[in-house]
KOLPAFI-583610 format. One record per residue (C-alpha): residue number from 1; x, y, z. Coordinates in nm, 3 decimals. Layout:
// KOLPAFI-583610
sedo vexro NUM&px X&py Y&pz Z
...
This chain:
// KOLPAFI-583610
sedo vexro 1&px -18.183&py 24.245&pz -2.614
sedo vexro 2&px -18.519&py 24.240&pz -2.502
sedo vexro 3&px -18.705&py 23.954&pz -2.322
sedo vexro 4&px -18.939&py 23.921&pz -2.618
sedo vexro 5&px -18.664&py 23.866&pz -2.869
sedo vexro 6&px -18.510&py 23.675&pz -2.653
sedo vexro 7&px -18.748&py 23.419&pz -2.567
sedo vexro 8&px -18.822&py 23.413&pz -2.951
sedo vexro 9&px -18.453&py 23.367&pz -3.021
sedo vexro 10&px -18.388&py 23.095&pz -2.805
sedo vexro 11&px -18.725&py 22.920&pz -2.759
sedo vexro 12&px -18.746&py 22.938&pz -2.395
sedo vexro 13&px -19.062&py 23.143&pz -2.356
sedo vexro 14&px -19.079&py 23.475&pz -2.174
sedo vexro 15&px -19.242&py 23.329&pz -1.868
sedo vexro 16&px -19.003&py 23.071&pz -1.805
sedo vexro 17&px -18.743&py 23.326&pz -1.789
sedo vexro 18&px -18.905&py 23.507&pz -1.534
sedo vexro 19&px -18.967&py 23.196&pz -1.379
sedo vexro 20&px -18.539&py 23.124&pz -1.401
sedo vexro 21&px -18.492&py 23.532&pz -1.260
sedo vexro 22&px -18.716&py 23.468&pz -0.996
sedo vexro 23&px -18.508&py 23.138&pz -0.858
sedo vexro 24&px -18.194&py 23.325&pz -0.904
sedo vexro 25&px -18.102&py 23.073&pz -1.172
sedo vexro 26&px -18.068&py 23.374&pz -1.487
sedo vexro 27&px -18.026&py 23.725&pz -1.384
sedo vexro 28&px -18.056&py 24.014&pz -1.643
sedo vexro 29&px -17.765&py 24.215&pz -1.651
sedo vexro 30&px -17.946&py 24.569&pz -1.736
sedo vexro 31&px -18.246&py 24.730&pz -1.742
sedo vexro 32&px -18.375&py 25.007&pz -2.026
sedo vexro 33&px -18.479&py 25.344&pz -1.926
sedo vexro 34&px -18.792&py 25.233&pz -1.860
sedo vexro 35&px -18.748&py 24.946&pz -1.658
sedo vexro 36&px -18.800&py 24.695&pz -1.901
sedo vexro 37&px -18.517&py 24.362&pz -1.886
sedo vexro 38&px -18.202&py 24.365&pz -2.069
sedo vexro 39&px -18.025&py 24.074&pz -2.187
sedo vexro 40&px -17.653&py 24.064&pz -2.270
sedo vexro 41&px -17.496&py 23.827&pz -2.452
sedo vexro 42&px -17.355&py 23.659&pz -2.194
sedo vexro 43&px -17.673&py 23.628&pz -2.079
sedo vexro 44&px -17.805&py 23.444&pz -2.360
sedo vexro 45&px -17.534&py 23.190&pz -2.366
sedo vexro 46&px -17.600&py 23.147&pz -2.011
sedo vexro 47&px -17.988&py 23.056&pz -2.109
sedo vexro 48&px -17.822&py 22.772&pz -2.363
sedo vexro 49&px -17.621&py 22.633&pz -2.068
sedo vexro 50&px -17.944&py 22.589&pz -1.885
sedo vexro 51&px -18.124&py 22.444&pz -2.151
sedo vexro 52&px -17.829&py 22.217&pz -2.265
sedo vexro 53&px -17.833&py 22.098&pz -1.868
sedo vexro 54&px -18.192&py 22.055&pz -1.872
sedo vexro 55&px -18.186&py 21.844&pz -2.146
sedo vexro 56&px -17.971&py 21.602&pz -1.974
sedo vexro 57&px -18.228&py 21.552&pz -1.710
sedo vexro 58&px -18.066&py 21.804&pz -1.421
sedo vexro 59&px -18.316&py 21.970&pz -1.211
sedo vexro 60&px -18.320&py 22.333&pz -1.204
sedo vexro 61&px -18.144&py 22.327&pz -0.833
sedo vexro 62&px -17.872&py 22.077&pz -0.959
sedo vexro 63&px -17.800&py 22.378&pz -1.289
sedo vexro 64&px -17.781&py 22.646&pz -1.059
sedo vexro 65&px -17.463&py 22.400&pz -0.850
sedo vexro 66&px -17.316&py 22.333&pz -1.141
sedo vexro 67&px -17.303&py 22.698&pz -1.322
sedo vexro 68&px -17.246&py 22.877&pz -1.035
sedo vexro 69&px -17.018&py 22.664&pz -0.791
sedo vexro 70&px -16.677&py 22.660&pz -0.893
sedo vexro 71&px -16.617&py 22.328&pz -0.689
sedo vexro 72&px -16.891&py 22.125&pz -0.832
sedo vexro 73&px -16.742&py 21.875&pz -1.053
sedo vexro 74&px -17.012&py 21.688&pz -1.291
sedo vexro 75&px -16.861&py 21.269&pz -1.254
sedo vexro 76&px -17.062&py 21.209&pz -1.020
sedo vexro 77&px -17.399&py 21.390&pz -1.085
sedo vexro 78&px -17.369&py 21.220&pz -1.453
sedo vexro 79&px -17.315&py 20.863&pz -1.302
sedo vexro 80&px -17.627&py 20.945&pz -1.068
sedo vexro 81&px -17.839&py 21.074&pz -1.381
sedo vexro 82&px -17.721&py 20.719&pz -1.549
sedo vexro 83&px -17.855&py 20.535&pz -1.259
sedo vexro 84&px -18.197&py 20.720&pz -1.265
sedo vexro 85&px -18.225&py 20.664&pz -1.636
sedo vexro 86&px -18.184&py 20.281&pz -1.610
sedo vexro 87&px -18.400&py 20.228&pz -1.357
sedo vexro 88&px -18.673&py 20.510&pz -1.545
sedo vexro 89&px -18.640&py 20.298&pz -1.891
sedo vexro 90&px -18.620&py 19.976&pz -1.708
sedo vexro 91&px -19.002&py 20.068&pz -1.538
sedo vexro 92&px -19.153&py 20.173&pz -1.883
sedo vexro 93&px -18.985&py 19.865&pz -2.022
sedo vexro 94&px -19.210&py 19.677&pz -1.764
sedo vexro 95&px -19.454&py 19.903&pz -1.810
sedo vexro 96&px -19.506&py 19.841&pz -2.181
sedo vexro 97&px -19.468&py 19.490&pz -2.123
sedo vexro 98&px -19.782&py 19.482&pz -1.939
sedo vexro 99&px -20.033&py 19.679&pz -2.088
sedo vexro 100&px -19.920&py 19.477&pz -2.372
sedo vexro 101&px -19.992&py 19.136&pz -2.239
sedo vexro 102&px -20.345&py 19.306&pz -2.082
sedo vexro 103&px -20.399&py 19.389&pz -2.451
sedo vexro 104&px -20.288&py 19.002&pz -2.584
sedo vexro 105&px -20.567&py 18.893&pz -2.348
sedo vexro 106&px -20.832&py 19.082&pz -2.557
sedo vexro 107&px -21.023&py 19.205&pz -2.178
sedo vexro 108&px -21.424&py 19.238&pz -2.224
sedo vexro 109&px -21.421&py 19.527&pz -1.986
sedo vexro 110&px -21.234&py 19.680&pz -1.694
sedo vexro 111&px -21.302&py 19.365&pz -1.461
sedo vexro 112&px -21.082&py 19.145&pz -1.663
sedo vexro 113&px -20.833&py 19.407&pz -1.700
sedo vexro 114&px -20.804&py 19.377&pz -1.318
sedo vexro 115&px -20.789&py 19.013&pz -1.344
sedo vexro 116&px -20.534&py 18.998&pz -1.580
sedo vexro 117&px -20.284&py 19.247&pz -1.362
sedo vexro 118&px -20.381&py 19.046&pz -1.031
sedo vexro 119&px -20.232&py 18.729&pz -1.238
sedo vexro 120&px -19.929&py 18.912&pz -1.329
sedo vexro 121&px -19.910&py 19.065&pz -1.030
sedo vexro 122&px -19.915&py 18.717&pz -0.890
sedo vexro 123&px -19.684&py 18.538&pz -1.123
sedo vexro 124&px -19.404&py 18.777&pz -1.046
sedo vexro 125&px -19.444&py 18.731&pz -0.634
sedo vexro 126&px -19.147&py 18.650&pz -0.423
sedo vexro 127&px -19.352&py 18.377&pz -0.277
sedo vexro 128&px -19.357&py 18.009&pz -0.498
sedo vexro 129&px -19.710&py 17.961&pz -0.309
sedo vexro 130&px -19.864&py 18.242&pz -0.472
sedo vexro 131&px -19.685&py 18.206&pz -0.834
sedo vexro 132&px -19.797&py 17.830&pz -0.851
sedo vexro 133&px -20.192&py 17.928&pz -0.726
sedo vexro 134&px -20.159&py 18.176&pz -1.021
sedo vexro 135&px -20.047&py 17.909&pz -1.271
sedo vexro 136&px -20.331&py 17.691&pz -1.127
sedo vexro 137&px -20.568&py 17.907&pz -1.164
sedo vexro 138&px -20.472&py 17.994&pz -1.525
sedo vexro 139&px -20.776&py 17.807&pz -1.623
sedo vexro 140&px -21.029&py 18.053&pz -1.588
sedo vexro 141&px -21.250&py 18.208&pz -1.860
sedo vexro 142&px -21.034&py 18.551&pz -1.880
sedo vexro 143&px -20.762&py 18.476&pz -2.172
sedo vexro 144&px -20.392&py 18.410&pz -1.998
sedo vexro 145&px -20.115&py 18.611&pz -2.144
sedo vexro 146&px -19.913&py 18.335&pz -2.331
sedo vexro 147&px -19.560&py 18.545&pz -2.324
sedo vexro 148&px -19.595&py 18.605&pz -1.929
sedo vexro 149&px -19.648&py 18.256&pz -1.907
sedo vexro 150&px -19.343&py 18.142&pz -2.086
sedo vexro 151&px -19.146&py 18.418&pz -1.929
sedo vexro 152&px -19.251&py 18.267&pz -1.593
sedo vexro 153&px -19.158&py 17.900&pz -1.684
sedo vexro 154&px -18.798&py 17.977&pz -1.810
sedo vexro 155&px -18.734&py 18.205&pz -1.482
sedo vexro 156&px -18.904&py 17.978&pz -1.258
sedo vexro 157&px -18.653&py 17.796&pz -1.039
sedo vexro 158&px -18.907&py 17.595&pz -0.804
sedo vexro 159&px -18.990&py 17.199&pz -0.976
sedo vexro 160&px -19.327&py 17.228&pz -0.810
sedo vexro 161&px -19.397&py 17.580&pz -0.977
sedo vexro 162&px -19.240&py 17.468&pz -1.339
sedo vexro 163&px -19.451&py 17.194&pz -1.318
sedo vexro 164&px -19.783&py 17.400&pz -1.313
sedo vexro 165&px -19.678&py 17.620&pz -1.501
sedo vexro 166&px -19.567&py 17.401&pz -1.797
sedo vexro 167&px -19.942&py 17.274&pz -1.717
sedo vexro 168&px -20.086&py 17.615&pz -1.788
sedo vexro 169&px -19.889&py 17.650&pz -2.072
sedo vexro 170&px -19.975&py 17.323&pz -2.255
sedo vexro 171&px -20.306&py 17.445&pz -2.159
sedo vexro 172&px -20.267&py 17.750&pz -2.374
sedo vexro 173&px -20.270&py 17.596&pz -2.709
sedo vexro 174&px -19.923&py 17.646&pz -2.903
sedo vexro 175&px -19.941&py 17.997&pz -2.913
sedo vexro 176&px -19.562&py 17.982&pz -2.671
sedo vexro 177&px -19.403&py 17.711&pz -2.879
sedo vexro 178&px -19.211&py 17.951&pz -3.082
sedo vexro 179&px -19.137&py 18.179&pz -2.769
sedo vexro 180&px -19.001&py 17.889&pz -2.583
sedo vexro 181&px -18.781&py 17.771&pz -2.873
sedo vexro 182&px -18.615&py 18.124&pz -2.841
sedo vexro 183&px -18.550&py 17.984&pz -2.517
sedo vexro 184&px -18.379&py 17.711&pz -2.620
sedo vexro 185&px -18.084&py 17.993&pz -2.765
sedo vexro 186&px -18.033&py 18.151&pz -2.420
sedo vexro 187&px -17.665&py 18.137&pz -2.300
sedo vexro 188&px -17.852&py 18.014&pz -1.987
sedo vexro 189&px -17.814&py 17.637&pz -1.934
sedo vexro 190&px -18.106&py 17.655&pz -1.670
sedo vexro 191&px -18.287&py 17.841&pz -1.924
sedo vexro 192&px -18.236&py 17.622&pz -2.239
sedo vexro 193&px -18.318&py 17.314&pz -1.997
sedo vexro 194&px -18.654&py 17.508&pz -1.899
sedo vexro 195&px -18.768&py 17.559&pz -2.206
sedo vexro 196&px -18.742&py 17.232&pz -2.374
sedo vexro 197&px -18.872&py 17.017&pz -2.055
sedo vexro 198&px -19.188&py 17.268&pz -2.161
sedo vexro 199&px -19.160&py 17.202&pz -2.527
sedo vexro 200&px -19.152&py 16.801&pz -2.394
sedo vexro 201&px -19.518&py 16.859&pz -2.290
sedo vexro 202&px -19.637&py 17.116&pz -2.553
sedo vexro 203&px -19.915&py 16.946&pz -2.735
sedo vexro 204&px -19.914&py 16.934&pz -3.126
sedo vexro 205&px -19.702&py 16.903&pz -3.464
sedo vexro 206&px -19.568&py 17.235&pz -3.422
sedo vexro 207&px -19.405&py 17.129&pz -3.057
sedo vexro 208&px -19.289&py 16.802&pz -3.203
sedo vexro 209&px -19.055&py 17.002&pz -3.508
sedo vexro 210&px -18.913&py 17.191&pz -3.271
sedo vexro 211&px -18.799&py 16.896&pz -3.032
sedo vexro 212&px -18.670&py 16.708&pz -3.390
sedo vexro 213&px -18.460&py 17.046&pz -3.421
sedo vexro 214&px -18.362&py 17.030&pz -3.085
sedo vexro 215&px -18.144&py 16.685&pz -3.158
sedo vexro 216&px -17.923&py 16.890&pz -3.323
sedo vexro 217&px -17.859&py 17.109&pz -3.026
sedo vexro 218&px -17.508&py 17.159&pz -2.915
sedo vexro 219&px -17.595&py 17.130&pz -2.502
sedo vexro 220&px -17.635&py 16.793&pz -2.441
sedo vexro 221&px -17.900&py 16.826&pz -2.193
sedo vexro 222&px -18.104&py 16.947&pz -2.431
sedo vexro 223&px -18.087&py 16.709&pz -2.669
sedo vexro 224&px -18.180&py 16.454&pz -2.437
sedo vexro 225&px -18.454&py 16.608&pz -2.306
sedo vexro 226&px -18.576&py 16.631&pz -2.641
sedo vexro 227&px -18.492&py 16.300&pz -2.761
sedo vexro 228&px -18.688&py 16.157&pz -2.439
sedo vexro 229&px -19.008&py 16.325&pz -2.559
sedo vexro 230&px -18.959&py 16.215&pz -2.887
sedo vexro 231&px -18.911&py 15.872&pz -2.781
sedo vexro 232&px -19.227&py 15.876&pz -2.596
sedo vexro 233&px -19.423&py 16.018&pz -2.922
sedo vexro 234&px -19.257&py 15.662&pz -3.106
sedo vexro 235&px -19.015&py 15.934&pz -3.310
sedo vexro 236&px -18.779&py 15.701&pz -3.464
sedo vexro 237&px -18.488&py 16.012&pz -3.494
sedo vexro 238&px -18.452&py 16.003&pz -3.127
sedo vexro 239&px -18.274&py 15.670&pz -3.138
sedo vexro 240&px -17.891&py 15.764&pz -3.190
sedo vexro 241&px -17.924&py 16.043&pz -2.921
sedo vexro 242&px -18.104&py 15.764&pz -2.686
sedo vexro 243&px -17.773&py 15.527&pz -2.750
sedo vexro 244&px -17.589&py 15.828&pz -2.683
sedo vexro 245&px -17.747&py 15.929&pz -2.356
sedo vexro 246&px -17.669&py 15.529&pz -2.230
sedo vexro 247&px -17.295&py 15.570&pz -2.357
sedo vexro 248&px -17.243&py 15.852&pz -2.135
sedo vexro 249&px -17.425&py 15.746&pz -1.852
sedo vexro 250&px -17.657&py 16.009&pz -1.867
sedo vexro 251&px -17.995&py 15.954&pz -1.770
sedo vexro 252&px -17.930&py 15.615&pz -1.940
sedo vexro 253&px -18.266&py 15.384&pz -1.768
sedo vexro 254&px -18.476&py 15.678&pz -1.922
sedo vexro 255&px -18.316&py 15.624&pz -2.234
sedo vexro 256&px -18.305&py 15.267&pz -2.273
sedo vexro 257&px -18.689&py 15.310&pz -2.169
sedo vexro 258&px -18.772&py 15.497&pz -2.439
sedo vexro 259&px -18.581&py 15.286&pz -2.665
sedo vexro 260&px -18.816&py 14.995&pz -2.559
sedo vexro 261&px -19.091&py 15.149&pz -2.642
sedo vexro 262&px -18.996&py 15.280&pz -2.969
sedo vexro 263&px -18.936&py 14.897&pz -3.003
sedo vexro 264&px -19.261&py 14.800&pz -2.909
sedo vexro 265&px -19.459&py 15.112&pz -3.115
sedo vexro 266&px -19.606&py 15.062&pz -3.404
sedo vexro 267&px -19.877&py 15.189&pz -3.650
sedo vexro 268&px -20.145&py 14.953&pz -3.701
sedo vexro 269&px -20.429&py 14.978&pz -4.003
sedo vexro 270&px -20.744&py 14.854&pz -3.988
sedo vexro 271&px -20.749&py 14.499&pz -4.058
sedo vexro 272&px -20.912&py 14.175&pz -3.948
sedo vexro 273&px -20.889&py 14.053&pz -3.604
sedo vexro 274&px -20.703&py 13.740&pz -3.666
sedo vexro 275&px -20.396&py 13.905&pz -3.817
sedo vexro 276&px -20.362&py 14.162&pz -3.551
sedo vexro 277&px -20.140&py 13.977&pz -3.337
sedo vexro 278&px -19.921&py 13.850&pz -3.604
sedo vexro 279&px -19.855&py 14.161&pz -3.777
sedo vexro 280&px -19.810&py 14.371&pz -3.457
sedo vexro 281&px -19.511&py 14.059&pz -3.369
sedo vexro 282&px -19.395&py 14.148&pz -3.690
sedo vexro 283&px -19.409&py 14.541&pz -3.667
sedo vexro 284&px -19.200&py 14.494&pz -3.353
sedo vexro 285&px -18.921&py 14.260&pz -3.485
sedo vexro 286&px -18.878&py 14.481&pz -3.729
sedo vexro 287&px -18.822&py 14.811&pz -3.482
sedo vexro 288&px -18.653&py 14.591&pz -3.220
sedo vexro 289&px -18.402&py 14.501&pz -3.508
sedo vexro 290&px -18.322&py 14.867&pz -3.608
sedo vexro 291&px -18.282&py 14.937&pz -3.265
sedo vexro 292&px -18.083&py 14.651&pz -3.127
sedo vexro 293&px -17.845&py 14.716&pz -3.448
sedo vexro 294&px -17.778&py 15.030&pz -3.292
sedo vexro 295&px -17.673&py 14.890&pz -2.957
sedo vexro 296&px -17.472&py 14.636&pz -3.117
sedo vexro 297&px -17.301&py 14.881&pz -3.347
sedo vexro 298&px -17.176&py 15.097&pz -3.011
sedo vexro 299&px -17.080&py 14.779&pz -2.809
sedo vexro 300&px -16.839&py 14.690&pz -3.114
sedo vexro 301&px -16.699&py 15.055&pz -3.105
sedo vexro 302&px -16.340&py 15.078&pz -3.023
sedo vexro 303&px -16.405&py 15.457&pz -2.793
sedo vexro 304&px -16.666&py 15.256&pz -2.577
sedo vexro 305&px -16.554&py 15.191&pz -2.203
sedo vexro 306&px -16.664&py 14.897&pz -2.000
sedo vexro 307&px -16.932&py 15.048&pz -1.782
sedo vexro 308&px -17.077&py 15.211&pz -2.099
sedo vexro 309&px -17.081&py 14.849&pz -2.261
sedo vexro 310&px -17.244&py 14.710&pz -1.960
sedo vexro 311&px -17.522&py 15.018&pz -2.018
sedo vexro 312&px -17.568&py 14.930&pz -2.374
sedo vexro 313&px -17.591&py 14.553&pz -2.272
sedo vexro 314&px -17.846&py 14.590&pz -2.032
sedo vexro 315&px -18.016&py 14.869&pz -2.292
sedo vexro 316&px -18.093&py 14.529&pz -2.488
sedo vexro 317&px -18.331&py 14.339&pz -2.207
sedo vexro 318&px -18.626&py 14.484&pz -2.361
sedo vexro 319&px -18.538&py 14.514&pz -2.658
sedo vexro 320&px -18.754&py 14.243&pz -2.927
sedo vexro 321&px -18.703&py 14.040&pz -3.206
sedo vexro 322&px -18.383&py 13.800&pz -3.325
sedo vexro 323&px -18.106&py 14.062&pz -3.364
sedo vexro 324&px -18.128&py 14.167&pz -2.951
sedo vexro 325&px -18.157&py 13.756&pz -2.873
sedo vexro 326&px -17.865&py 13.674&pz -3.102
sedo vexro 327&px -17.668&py 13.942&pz -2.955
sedo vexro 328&px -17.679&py 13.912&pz -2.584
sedo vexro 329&px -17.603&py 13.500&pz -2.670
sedo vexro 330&px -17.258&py 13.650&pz -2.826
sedo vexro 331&px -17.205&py 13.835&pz -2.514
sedo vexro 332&px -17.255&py 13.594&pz -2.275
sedo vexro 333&px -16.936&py 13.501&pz -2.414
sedo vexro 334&px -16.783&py 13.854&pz -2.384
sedo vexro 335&px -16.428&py 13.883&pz -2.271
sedo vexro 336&px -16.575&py 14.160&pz -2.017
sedo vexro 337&px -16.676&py 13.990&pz -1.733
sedo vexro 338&px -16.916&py 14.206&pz -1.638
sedo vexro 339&px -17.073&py 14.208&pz -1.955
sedo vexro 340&px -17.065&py 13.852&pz -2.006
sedo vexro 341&px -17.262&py 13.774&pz -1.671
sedo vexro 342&px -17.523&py 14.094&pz -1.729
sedo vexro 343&px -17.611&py 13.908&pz -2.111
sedo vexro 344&px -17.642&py 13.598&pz -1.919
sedo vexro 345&px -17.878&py 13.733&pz -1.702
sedo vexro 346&px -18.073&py 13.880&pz -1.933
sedo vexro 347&px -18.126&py 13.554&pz -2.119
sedo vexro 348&px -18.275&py 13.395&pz -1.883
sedo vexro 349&px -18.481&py 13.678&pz -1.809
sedo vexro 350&px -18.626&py 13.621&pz -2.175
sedo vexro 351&px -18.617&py 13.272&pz -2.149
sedo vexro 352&px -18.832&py 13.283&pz -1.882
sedo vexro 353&px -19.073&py 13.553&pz -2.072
C-alpha cells in the first residue's frame, strides 16, 4: 500500500509519516519499482500502535521504548502519565478559576484586569502579611471577586487574616452568603466553624435565615456560633441553643450574655414620652420571663449535673422580671451548696440594683 492510501486510510497524514520514517519510529518495509514507499500490513498496524500511544499522552521518544524494547514494561510510564495529568488538569482547574473571577469583577480595561490578578495573586501568598494587606485593601474601586474571597476566609487559618477578611466580605454585599453556607456542609470542622463566624457578621435578612438554619446543625460549634449572632440580632430562636451552650459548659458567659440581652431587647412603637419607660419595663418582664422559664426548666431536669446547675444559676443574674427573682429565692434554699450560696449572691446583687 501506498503512502497516499495509507495516510487516507488511517488519518495520519502523509507528512507525518515521513516525519515518523525519518525518527526511525515507522519504517516502510518495501519500496515499488520506482522508488516510491511501500507499506505492509504490519506496517499499518504498527501506525495504530503509535497513534493508540499517542493518544495516551506518550511522547514520540517514550513510543519508540515501548514498541521496540522488549524490556520496557509500561507500570511505571502509566503511573508517571497519571501524575502529569493531575497536576495538567489541576493548573487549568486554577486556570479557569481565575479568568473566571477576573470576569465576575466585570474589569473596565486591561489595568483592572492586572489589579484583579495582583489581588489574587496576593490572597493566595504564603505570607499572612501580604494575604491580610490584600483583604484590607479590598476596598478599592475595582470590583473584588466575591468567590475568591470566601474561598480565602474558609482556608484561612491566621485569626488576624479571618478577621479582615470576614471584613472584606461583609463589605461585599451578600453576594457570598450562599457560598459560605456551602461551607457550612464541609466535612471540615475548621471549615464549617469558618464559615459561620463569617455568616455571624454578614449583613442582611438573607445572612440571618441562614444562621436560623444553622440551629439545626448537627456540629455543635456551629450551632453556637450561630445562636450567638442570633442572640445579638434579639432572635428569640436562639434561646434553647443558648441554655444549651451553658449546660455544657461551652462558651457558657457568651451565652448567658446573649441571653441577657435578648431579655432586655425589645421593639418599641412610636408612642408618647411618658409611657416609654413603663412599657419598655413591661416589654422586658415579659422576655426576662420566657427566658428565665427556660433556665428554670433545665435546673429542674433530672440529666443536669451540679456545675451545669451552678451555670444555669448564675445564667439568671441578669436576667429581669419576677420569674428570675422568684427563682434564685427558691435556690438560695437549694440542697446544692454551691448553688444555694451562688443564688444568694445574686440576690443581693439585685437587691442592691
Amino acid at each position: 500500500m501506498l503512502i497516499g492510501e495509507v495516510a487516507r486510510r488511517s488519518g495520519v497524514s502523509a507528512r507525518m509519516l515521513r516525519h515518523y520514517e525519518s525518527l526511525g519510529l515507522l519504517r516502510p518495509s518495501g519500496r515499488t519499482g520506482s522508488g516510491y514507499r511501500e507499506y505492509s500490513g504490519d506496517d499499518i498496524r504498527r501506525i495504530f500502535h503509535i497513534e493508540s500511544l499517542r493518544s495516551l499522552g506518550l511522547s514520540l521518544r517514550e513510543i519508540a521504548r515501548a514498541l521496540d524494547d522488549p524490556g520496557f514494561t509500561p507500570s511505571a510510564l502509566v503511573d508517571d502519565l497519571i501524575r502529569q495529568t493531575h497536576e495538567r488538569i489541576a493548573a487549568e482547574t486554577e486556570l479557569l478559576t481565575r479568568l473566571r473571577r477576573i470576569d465576575a469583577a466585570e474589569p473596565a480595561g486591561w489595568e483592572d484586569v492586572l489589579q484583579v490578578v495582583a489581588f489574587l495573586q496576593a490572597l493566595g501568598s504564603k505570607s499572612a502579611a501580604d494575604r491580610q494587606r490584600a483583604a484590607l485593601s479590598s476596598a478599592g474601586e475595582v470590583p473584588v471577586p466575591v468567590e475568591a474571597l470566601v474561598e480565602a476566609v474558609l482556608r484561612e487559618p491566621e485569626p488576624n487574616v479571618a478577621g479582615a477578611l470576614r471584613w472584606a466580605l461583609a463589605r461585599s454585599g451578600d453576594g457570598g452568603t450562599a457560598l459560605l453556607a456551602e461551607g457550612l456542609g464541609s466535612p471540615v470542622a475548621a471549615v464549617r466553624e469558618r464559615a459561620v463566624q463569617c455568616l455571624a457578621e454578614m449583613p442582611g435578612d438573607e445572612a440571618g435565615a441562614r444562621l436560623r438554619d444553622a440551629l439545626a446543625h448537627p456540629d455543635a460549634v456551629v450551632r453556637g456560633h450561630a445562636a450567638l449572632a442570633l442572640g445579638t440580632r434579639g432572635v428569640a430562636e436562639a434561646v434553647p441553643t443558648l441554655i444549651d451552650m451553658i449546660v455544657a459548659g461551652r462558651n457558657d458567659t457568651d451565652a448567658a450574655d446573649a441571653l441577657s440581652m435578648l431579655a432586655s431587647d425589645t421593639t418599641t412603637v412610636e408612642i408618647a414620652a411618658d409611657q416609654i419607660a413603663a412599657d419598655q419595663i413591661a416589654a422586658d418582664q415579659i422576655a426576662g420571663d420566657q427566658i428565665a422559664t427556660g433556665l428554670v426548666d433545665r435546673l429542674a431536669h433530672d440529666t443536669t449535673e451540679a456545675p451545669a446547675r451552678v451555670r444555669l444559676t448564675q445564667a439568671l443574674a441578669d436576667i429581669p422580671g419576677r420569674t428570675a427573682s422568684d427563682a434564685l429565692v427558691d435556690l438560695a434554699q437549694d440542697a446544692d451548696r454551691a448553688v444555694a450560696l451562688t443564688a444568694t449572691y445574686l440576690l443581693r446583687l439585685r437587691d442592691a440594683r
